[in-house]
C-alpha positions in Angstrom: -16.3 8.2 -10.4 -13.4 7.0 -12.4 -10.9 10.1 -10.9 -11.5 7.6 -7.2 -10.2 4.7 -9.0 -6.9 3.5 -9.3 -4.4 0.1 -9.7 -3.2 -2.3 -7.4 0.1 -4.2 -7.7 1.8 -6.4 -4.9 5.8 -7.0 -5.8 8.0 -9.5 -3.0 11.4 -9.0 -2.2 13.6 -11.8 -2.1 16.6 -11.2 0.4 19.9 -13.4 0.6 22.4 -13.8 3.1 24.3 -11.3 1.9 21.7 -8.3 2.2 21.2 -8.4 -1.7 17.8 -8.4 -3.3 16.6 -10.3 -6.3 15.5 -8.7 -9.6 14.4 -10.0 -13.1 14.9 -9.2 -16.4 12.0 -9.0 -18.7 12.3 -10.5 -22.0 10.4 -8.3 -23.8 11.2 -4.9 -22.1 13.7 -3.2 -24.3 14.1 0.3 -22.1 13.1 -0.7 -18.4 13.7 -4.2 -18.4 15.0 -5.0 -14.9 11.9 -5.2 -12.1 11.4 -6.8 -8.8 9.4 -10.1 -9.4 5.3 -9.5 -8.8 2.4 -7.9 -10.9 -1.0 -6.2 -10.7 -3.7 -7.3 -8.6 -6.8 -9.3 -9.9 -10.3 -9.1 -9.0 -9.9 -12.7 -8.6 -7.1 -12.2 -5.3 -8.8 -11.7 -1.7 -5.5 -8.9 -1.0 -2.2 -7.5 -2.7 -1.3 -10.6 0.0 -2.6 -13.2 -2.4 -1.6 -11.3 -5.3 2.1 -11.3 -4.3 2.1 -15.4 -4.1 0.2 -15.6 -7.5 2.5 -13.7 -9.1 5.4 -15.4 -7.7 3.7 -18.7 -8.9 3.5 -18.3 -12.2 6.8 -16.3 -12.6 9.1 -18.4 -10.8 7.2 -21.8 -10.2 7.4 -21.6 -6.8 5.7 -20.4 -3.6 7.2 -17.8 -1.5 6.8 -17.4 2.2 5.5 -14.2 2.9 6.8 -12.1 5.6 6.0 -8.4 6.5 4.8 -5.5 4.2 7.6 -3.6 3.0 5.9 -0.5 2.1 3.2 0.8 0.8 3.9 3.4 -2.3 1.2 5.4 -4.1 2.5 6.1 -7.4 1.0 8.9 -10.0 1.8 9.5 -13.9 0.5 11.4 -16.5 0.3 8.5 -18.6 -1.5 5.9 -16.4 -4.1 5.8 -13.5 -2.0 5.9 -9.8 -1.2 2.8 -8.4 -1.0 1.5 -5.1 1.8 -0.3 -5.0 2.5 -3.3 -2.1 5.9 -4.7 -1.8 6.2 -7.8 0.8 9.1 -9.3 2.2 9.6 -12.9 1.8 11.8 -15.9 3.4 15.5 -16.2 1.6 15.0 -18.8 -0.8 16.4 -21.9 -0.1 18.9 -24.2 -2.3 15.9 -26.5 -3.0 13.6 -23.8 -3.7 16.3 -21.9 -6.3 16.8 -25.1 -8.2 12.8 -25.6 -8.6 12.4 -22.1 -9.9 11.1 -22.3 -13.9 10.8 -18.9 -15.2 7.9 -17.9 -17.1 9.0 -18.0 -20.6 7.2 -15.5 -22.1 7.9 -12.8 -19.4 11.0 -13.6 -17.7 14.6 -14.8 -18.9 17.0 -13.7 -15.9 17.4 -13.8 -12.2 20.1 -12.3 -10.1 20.6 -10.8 -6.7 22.1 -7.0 -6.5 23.4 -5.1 -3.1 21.1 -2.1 -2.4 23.3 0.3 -4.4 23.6 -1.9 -7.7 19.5 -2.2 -7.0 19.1 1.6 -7.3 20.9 2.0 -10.5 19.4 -1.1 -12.7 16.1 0.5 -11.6 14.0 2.8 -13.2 14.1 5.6 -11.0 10.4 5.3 -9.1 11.0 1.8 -8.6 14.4 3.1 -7.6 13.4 4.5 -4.9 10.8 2.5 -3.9 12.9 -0.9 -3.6 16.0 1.1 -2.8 14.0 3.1 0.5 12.9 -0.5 1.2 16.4 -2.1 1.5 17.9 1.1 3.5 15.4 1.8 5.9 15.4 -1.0 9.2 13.1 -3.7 8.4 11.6 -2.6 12.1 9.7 0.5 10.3 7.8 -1.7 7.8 5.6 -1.2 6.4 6.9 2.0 5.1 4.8 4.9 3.7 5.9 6.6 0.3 4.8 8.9 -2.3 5.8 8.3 -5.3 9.1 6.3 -4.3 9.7 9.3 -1.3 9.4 8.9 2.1 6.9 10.6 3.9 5.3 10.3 7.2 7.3 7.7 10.1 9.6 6.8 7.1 11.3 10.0 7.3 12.5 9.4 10.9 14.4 6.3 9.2 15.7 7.3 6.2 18.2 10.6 5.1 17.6 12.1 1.6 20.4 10.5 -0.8 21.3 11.4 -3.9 19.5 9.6 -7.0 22.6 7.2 -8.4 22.8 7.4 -12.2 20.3 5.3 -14.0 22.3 2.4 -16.0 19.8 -0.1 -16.4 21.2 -3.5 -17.4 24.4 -2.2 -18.8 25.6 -1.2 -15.2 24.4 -5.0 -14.2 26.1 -7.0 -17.7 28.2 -8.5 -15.8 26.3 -10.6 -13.5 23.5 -10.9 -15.8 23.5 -14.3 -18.2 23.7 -13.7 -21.7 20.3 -12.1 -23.4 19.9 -8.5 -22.7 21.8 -7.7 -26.1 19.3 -9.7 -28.2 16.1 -8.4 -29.8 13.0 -7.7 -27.6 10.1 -10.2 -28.6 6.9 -7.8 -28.6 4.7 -8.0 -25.6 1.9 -9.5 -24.9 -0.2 -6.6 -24.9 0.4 -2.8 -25.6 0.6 -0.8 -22.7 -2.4 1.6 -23.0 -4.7 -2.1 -23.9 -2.4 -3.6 -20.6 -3.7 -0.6 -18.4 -7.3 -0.6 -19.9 -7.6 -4.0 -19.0 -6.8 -4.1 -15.6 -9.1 -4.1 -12.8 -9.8 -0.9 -10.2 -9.7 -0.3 -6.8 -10.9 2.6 -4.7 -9.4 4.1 -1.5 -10.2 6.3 1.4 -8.4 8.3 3.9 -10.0 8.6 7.4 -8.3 10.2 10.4 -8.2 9.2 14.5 -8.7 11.9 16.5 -9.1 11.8 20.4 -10.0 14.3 23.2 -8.2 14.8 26.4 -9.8 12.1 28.1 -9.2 9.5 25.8 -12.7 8.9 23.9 -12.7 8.7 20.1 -14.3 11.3 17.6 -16.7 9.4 15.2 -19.7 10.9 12.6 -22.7 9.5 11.8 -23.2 9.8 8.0 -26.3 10.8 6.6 -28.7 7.9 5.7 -27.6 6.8 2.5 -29.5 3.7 1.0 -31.5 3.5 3.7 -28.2 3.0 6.0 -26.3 4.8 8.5 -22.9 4.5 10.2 -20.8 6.1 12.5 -17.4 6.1 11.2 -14.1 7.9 11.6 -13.8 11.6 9.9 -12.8 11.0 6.2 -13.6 9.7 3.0 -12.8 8.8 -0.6 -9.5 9.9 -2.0 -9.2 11.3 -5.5 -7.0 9.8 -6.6 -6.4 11.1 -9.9 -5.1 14.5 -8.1 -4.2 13.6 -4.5 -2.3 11.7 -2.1 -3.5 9.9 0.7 -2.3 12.6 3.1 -4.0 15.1 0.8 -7.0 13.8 1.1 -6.8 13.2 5.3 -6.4 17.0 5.4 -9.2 18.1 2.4 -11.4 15.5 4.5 -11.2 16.9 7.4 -11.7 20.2 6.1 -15.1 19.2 4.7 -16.3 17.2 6.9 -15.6 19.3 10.1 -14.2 22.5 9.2 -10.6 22.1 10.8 -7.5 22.7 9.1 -5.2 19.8 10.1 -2.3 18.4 9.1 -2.2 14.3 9.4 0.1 12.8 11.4 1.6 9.6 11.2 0.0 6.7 9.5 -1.7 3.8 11.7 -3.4 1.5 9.4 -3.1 -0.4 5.8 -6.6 -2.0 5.8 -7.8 -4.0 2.1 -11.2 -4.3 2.3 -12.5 -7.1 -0.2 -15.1 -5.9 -2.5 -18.8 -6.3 -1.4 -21.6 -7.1 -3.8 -21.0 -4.2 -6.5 -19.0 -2.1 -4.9 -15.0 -1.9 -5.4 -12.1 -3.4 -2.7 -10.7 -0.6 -1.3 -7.9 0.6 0.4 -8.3 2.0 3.5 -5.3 4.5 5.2 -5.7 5.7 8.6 -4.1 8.6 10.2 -3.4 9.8 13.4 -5.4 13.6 14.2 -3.7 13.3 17.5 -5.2 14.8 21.0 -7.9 17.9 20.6 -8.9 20.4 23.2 -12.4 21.3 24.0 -11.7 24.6 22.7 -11.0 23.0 19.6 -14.1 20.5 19.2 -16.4 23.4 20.2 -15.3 24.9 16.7 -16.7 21.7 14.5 -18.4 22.8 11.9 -19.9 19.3 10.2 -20.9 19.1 6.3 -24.4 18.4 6.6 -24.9 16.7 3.2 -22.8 14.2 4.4 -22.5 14.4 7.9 -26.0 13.9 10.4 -23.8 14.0 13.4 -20.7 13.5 15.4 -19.6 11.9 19.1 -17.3 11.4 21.5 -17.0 7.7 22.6 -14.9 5.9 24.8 -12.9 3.1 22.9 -14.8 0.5 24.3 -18.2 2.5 23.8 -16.9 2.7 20.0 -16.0 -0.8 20.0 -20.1 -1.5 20.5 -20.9 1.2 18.4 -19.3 0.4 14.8 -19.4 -2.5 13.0 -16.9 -5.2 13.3 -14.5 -5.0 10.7 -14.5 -1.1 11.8 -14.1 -1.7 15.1 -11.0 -4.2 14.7 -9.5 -1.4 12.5 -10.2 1.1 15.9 -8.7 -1.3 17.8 -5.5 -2.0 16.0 -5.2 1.9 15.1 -5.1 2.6 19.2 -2.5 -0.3 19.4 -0.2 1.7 16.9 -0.4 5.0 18.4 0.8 3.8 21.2 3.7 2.4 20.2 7.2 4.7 19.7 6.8 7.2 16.8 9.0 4.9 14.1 7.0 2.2 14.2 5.4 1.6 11.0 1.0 1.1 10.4 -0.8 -2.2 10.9 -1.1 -4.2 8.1 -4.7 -4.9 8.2 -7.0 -7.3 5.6 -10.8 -6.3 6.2 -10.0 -4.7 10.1 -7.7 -7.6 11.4 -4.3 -7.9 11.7 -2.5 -10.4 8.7 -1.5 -13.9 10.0 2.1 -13.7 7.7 -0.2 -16.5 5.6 -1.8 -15.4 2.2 -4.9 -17.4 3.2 -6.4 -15.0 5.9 -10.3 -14.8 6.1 -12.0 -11.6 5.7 -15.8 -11.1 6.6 -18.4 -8.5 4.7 -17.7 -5.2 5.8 -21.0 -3.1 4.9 -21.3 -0.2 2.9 -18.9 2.2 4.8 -15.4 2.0 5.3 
């Protein structure tokens, strides 16, 4: 069970009028010690959403005003579990808000705004290129999808390969950084393999959108499990100690009806809050595209997982799946039909974010 689990972080980008981004300098970080402002997600937060304003809360001292998802990144190391990592932008702070902000002592000592290229040199090089693919691409293609800092999927149509910039850290930033970085770290709070222990898990699963000719949406029913059944879209739980999302779309498939398939682009971002014992999750949605009859007459469905499978009109779907699953339908059919640069919904338990942290979520069910 634990290879399905992974981290959760939410960061928030800070723009200026100037297209420069702002970045902190950790007190305590001797080697990496410029980040974008944010931290990991808490069992206590209802989405990365909430997690993002927190975090900005006790850093700064002030509340941000959330705007879009930047992108979604799915980060792996050897050393640590993967993470999913959310990055939001926020409203430019204003002059009232900058003189309110009170840095948290123990974490942060040093704010200032770099242009895109200073960004991707005082970064470490993931969040390099996770921040830097963030300022580069149009903020039209948010949220973007990446893998581990890389674009992949409807972020490649926006962004060119560039060449990593040297790494400098805060020497290639002493300038416009206040005095500090040349003083002695304090320890941190917490080592990093206690830090990592500590922190709470997610889950995630990869499910794909096919359709047939005529329109009408390829579900399964899933074996009674429980003593429940649901028809759902073809996929399932991502490993996510050894695979990407996309990965797991395409070994999903495989299983579950016996197609080799590549995903296509990605349509939703759904956080489903955790219900009773069970995890939140993450839920990624890709398109499958259009399939012949030719090509459905070749299904071959795992049984111990799979009692079934349909072909259902959207609105017949709609009636068929359970709410929170059939708002996710709904806004994964309003994506595909949009031009192929446009980025996935951004989705909290099947419905479309309200730009506010406090959005309700209702009870999903067992599946997702």
């Amino acid at each position: 069970m634990a290879g399905r689990e992974l981290l959760a972080a939410a960061g928030v980008l800070f723009p200026d009028e100037q297209g420069r981004v702002m970045v902190a300098r950790v007190s305590y970080r001797a080697k990496h010690p410029i980040e974008v402002p944010g931290g990991g997600w808490d069992a206590s937060d209802p989405s990365p959403r909430h997690t993002a304003v927190r975090e900005i809360q006790e850093e700064l001292g002030i509340t941000p005003v959330l705007r879009e998802l930047a992108c979604l990144d799915w980060s792996r190391d050897h050393h640590r579990p993967p993470i999913a990592a959310f990055l939001y932008w926020a409203d430019p702070l204003t002059e009232a808000q900058l003189a309110r902000i009170r840095l948290e002592a123990e974490e942060l000592d040093a704010l200032v705004y770099l242009t895109p290229e200073q960004l991707m040199s005082a970064l470490p090089p993931l969040l390099s290129r996770r921040v830097g693919s963030c300022a580069l691409a149009p903020r039209s293609a948010a949220p973007l999808e990446l893998a581990d800092g890389r674009p992949v999927g409807h972020t490649a149509l926006h962004l060119r390969p560039w060449p990593a910039p040297a790494y400098t850290g805060p020497a290639g930033i002493a300038a416009l950084l206040p005095p500090g970085s040349d003083r002695p770290a304090p320890p941190p709070p917490m080592d990093r393999d206690t830090y990592i222990a500590s922190r709470p898990r997610i889950r995630a699963k990869a499910r794909t959108l096919f359709t047939d000719e005529q329109g009408r949406v390829l579900l399964v029913r899933l074996v009674p499990w429980n003593g429940q059944t649901a028809w759902v879209l073809p996929g399932g739980s991502i490993e996510a100690d050894r695979e990407l999302p996309r990965d797991a779309a395409r070994r999903e498939t495989l299983e579950e009806l016996g197609w080799q398939h590549e995903p296509g682009r990605l349509l939703a971002i759904d956080w489903v809050p955790s219900v009773g014992d069970e995890l939140p999750r993450t839920v990624l949605v890709f398109d499958g595209g259009t399939v012949t009859a030719e090509q459905l007459s070749t299904i071959r469905l795992q049984e111990e997982e799979i009692a079934e499978w349909g072909l259902f009109t959207p609105e017949e779907a709609q009636r068929l799946l359970i709410p929170p699953i059939a708002h996710r339908l709904a806004a994964c059919l309003a994506v595909r039909a949009l031009p192929a640069g446009a980025g996935p919904a951004e989705l909290l338990n099947g419905v479309p974010h309200s730009g506010s942290p406090a959005v309700a979520a209702e009870p999903d069910g067992s599946h997702g």
